[in-house]
C-alpha positions as CSV (number, residue, x, y, z in Angstrom):
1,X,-58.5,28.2,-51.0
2,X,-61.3,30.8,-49.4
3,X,-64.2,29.5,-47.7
4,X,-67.5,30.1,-49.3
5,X,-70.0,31.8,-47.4
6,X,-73.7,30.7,-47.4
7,X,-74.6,33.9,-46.0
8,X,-76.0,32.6,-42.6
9,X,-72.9,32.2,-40.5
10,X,-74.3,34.5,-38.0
11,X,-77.3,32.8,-37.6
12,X,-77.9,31.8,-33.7
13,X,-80.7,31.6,-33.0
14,X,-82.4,29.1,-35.8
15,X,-82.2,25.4,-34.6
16,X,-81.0,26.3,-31.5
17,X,-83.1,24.6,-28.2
18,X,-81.4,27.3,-25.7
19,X,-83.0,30.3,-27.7
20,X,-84.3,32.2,-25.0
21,X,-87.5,34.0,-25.0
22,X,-87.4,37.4,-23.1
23,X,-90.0,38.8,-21.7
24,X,-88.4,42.7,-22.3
25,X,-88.1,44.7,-25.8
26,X,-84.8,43.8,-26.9
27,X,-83.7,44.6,-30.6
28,X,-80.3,43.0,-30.1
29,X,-81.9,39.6,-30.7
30,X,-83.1,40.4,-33.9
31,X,-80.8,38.3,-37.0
32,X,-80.1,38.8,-40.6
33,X,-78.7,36.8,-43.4
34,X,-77.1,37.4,-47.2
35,X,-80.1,37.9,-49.7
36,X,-79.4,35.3,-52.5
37,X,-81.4,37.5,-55.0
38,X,-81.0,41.2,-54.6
39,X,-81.4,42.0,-58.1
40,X,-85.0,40.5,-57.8
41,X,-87.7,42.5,-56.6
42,X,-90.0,40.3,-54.6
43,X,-92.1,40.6,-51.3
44,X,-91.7,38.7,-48.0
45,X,-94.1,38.7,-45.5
46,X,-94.8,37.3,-41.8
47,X,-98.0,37.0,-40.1
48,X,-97.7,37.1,-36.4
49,X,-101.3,36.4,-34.9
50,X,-100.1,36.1,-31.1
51,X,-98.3,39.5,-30.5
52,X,-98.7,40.6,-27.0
53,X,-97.5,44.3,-25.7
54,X,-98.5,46.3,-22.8
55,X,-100.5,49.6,-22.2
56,X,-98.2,52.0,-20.9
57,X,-100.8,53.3,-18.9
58,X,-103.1,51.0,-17.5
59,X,-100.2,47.6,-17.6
60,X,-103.1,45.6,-19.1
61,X,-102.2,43.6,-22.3
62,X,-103.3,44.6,-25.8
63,X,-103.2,42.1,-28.2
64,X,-103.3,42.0,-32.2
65,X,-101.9,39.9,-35.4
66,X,-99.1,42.0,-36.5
67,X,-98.6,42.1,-40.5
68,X,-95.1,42.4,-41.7
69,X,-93.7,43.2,-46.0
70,X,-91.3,44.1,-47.2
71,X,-89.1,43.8,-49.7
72,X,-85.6,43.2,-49.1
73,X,-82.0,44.4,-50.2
74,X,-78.7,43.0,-49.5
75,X,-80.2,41.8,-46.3
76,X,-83.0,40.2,-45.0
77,X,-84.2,39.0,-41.7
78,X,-83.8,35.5,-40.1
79,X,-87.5,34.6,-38.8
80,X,-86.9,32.8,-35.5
81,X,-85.4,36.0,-34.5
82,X,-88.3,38.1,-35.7
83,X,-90.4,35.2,-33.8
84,X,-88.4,36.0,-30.7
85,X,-88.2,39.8,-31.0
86,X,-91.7,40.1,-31.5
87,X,-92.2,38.0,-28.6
88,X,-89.9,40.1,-26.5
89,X,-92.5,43.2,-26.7
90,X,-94.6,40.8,-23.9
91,X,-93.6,43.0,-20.9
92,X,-93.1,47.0,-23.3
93,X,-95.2,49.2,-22.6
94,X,-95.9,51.4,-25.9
95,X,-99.0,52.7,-27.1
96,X,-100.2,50.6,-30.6
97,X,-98.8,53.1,-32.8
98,X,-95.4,53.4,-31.3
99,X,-95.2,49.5,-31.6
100,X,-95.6,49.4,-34.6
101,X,-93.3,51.8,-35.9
102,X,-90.7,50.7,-33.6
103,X,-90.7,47.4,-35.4
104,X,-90.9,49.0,-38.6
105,X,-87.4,51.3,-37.5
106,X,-85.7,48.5,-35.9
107,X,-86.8,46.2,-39.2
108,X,-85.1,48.6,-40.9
109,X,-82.0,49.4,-38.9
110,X,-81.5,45.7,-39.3
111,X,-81.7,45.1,-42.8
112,X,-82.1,48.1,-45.0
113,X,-84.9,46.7,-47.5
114,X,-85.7,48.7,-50.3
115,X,-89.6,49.0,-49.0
116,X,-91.1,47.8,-46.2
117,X,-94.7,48.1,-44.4
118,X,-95.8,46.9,-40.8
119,X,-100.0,46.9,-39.7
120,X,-100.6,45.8,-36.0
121,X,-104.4,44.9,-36.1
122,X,-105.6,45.1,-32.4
123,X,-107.9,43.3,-30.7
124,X,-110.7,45.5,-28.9
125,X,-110.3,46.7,-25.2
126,X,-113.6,49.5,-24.2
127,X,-115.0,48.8,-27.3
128,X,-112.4,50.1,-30.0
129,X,-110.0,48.4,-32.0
130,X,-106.8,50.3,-33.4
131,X,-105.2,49.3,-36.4
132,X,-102.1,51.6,-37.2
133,X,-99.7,51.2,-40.3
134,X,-96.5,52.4,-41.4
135,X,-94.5,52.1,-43.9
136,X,-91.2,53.5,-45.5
137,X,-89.7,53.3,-49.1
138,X,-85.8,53.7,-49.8
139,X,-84.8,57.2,-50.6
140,X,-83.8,57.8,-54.3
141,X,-85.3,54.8,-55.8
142,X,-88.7,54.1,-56.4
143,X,-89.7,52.2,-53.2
144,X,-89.7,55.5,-52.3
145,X,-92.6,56.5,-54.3
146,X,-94.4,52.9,-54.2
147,X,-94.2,54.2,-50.4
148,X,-96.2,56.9,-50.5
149,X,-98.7,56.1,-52.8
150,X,-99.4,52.7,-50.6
151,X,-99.8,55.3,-47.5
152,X,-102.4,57.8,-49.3
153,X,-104.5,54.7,-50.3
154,X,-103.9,52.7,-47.4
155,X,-107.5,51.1,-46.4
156,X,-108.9,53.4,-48.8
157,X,-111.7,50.4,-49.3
158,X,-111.3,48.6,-45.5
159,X,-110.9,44.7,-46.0
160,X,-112.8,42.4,-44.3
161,X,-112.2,42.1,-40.8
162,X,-111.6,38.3,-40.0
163,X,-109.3,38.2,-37.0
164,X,-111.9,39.9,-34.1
């Protein structure tokens, strides 16, 4: 008789007390599991208030809540992974906008969704917030489309800002 699987036999991380929490950008750490409804169409999103990164030139910390959607394929990604891989951008040096598309890529490298969107709202340093956003739509289907139209009217009418 085969063994069913749930999907989430690769899961390390989840549960586990000995998780460690790097302090370096590490993609490896990131986890996915079996999406149990592929043929559905439905968002998931993570809010992480606390994400930490580094100025590449200046060493001193930037700070925003980082806004993660998408919607997922076959695959989607195991959160106390994310929580940890987020984490791990602590001690990265990156400029705002390269941090954010670097989760976006790695997001995607992982799990292949059929859309996904990341926005890193950043704190002020010397007076000036920056909030960049990406976002990327599967090729030949109509995420692809939903992509681009959500880029050209990205904060077309700017939300309130609550988190500054």
């Amino acid at each position: 008789m085969s063994e069913k699987r749930t999907g989430i036999e690769d899961i390390s991380l989840l549960g586990n007390p000995q998780a460690n929490y790097g302090f370096n950008y590490c993609p490896e750490i990131l986890e996915s599991f079996e999406n149990k409804h592929p043929d559905n169409d439905y968002f998931v999103k993570f809010n992480c208030p606390e994400f930490t990164s580094l100025c590449p030139i200046t060493g001193q910390p930037d700070f925003a809540t980082i806004y993660i959607a998408y919607v997922p394929g076959v695959k989607m990604v195991e959160s106390k992974s994310l929580k940890l891989y987020l984490f791990s951008f602590r001690n990265h040096g990156d400029f705002h906008e390269d941090c954010i598309n670097i989760i976006m890529k790695d997001l995607i490298k992982l799990m292949d969704p059929k859309y996904i969107e990341v926005w890193g709202k950043f704190t002020p340093r010397g007076g000036i917030s920056i909030d960049p956003y990406c976002n990327y739509g599967k090729v030949g289907t109509d995420w692809h489309q939903v992509a681009r139209n959500r880029l050209v009217k990205h904060d077309l009418y700017p939300e309130k800002i609550d988190n500054r």
